[in-house]
N, C-alpha and C positions, 0 to 999 in steps of 0.2 A: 121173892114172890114168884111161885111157879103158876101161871096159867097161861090159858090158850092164847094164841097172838097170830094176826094177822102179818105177815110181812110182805110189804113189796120189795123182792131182794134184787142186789146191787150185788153180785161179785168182783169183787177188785181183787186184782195182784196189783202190785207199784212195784215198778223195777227201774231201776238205775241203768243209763246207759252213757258208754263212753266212745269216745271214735281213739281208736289208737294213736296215741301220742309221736308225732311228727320231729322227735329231737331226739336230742343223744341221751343216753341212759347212762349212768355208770352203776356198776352194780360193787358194792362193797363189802366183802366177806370180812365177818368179823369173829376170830378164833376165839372160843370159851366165852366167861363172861365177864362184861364192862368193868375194868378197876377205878371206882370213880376217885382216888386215890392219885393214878397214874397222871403224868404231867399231860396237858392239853396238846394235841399237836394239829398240824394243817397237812394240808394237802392242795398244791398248787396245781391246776387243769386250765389249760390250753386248749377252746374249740375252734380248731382252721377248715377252713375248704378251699376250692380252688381259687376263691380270691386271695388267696393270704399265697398261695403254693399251686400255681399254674398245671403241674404235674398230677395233683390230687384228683383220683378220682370219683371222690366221695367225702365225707363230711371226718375230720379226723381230730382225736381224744388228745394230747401230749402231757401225760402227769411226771411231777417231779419224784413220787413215791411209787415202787411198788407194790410195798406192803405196807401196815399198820400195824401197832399194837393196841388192844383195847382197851378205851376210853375215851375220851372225848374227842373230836376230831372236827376241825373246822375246815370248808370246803370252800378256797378260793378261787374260785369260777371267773376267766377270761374271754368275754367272745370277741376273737377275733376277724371272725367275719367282715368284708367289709359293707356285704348285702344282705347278709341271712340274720336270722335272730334264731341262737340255737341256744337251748337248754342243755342242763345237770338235774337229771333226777335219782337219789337215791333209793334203791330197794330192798327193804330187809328179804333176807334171804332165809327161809323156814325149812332147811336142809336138801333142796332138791340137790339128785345126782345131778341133772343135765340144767344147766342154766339155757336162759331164754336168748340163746345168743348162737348167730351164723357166720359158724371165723371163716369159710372159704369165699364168704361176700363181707365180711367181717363189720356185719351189722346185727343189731338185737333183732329178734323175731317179736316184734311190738305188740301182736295180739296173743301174746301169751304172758304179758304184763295186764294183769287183772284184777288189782288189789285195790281196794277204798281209800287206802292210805297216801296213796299215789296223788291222790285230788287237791293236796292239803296245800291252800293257798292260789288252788282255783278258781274257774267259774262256773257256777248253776244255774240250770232255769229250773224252774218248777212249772209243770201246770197246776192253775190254781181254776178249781171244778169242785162242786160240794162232790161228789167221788172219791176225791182227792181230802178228804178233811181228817184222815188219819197221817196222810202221808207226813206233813211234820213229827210229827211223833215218831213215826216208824224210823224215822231219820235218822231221829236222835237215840233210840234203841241198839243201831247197829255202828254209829259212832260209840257211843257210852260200851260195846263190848267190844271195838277196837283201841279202846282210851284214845280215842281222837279229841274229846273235849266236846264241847256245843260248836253247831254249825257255824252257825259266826263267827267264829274266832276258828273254826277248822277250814272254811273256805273262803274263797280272794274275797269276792262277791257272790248273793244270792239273789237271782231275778223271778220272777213272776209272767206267766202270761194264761188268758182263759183259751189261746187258742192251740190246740197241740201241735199244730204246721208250726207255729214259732217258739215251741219248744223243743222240738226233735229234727229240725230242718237244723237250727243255727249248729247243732254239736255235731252233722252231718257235715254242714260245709267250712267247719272249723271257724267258724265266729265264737263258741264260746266251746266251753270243754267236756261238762258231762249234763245229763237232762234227768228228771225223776220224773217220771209218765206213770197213766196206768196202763194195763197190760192192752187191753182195748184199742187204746190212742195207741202206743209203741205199732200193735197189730194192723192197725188200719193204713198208719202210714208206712209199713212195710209193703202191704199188698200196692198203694199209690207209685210206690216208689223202691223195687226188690232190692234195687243197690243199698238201701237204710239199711237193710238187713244183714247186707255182706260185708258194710263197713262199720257197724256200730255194735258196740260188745254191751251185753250185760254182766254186769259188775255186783251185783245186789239184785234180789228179788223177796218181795214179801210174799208170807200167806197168802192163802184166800180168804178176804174178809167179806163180813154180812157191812155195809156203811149205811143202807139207805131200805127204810120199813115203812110202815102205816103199825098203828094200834090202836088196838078197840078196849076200854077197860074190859077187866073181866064180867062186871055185874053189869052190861050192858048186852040187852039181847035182842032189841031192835031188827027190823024189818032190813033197814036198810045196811046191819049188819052182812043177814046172809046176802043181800043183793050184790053189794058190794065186791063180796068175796067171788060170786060166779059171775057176776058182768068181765072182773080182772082177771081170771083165771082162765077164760077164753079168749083174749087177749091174742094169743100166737096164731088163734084159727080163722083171723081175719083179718085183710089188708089194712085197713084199719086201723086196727089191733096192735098191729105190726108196724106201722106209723107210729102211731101214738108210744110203741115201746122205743123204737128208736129215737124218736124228738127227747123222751126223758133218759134215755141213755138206762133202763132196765128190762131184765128177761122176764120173767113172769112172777104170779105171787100166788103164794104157798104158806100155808098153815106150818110154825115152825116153833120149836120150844125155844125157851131165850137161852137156853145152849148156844144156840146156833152165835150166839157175839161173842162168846169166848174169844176165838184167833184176835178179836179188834181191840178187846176188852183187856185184854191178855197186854198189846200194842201201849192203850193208853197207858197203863200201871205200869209198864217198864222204862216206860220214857217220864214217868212222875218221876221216879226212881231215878232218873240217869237227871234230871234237874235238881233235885235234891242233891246229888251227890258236889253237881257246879254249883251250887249257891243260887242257882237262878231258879225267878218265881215260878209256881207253878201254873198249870194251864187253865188260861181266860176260856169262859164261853161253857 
């Protein structure tokens, strides 16, 4: 149905953001492709620091291989530490020359580790804002083209909160691990706080979506139609105005063809698509 429509628009981005990961990396090159044929093997790692090695000046790897052959390979992870709690994370490697890694400090270069993949088996906040009512979806759109699976079963835990300080604060001060904000919230509390900015990466970013309208039927031509439309269209030209846009968190409204939900409309049907393909039901509401 194409007619005219009133919207009060919402632009959203949702962008994922992560704080560089505080542990050892191991990064694993794997020559040609998997023989799932070939016999299963391990790989034994060793994480010491100076509690284990007085002498250490930094956090150190000890593997019993140092190569593989391709296929299956199970990764026995030892922390040694007697204070620290350090990680193994592996990362697939999509042919870079330069790996993300500093051999004369002989530490990875952690904000150049950027990948979704990376999350799997950690933890999320979400803000939860009618703004935000596409963001599950988009979720699972960008999971379903990494074959990560449904979020549930791709991360540790998934949390909730309506306030964006306790969604973008905790992945800042390393209480949890990555956050899915809108670009807005991400925005504001960078300006609160410019360190949010220098330490927290974005990882994923969606479109710009339309989420939040007003509509008039077409066969309706009421009075309080046109009123409507220019009492809210003057909206920015007055403190007021200006008030009133910020409490509902929208910029102005504008006469707009229903083009304009494509990018969201687009968002829902990929992620129908990406549940369909897990078995899992389709979208309530």
């Amino acid at each position: 149905m194409h007619v005219p429509i009133y919207w009060l628009l919402v632009f959203e981005e949702i962008v994922m953001n992560v704080r560089p990961l505080g542990s050892a990396i191991l990064l694993l090159l794997l020559g040609g492709a998997a023989n799932a044929a070939a016999p299963a093997q391990s790989l034994a790692i060793k994480l010491q620091d100076s509690s284990v090695d007085p002498s250490l000046t930094h956090m150190r790897m000890v593997i019993d291989h140092d190569t593989l052959k391709p296929g299956r390979v199970t990764f026995e992870a030892t922390n040694e530490s007697k204070g620290l709690v350090h990680e193994v994370i592996v990362v697939r490697d999509k042919g870079v020359k330069e790996l993300p890694y500093d051999a004369k400090k002989n530490v990875v270069i952690e904000k150049r580790i950027q990948h979704l993949g990376e999350l799997r088996g950690r933890r999320l906040c979400m803000l939860k804002a009618p703004k935000m009512c596409v963001a599950p979806d988009w979720l699972s759109t960008i999971l379903d083209e990494g074959h990560f699976g449904p979020s549930e079963q791709f991360f540790g835990s998934v949390a909730t909160d309506s306030k964006a300080s306790r969604v973008v604060l905790p992945v800042f001060f390393g209480q949890t691990d990555a956050c899915l904000t809108s670009k807005r919230s991400f925005d504001t509390m960078c300006e609160l706080n410019p360190q949010v900015a220098k330490d927290l990466t974005v990882i994923a970013s969606s479109p710009v979506m339309v989420v939040t309208f007003y509509i008039f039927h077409r066969n309706y031509h009421g009075l309080s139609r046109e009123r409507f439309a220019k009492v809210y269209s003057d909206l920015p030209n007055s403190a007021a105005g200006r008030q009133l846009a910020t409490l509902f968190q929208f910029e102005n409204l504008v006469v707009k063809d229903i083009a304009c939900l494509a990018p969201a409309l687009g968002v829902l049907a990929a992620a129908e698509r990406a549940r369909g393909k897990s078995g899992v039901g389709g979208r309530k509401g």
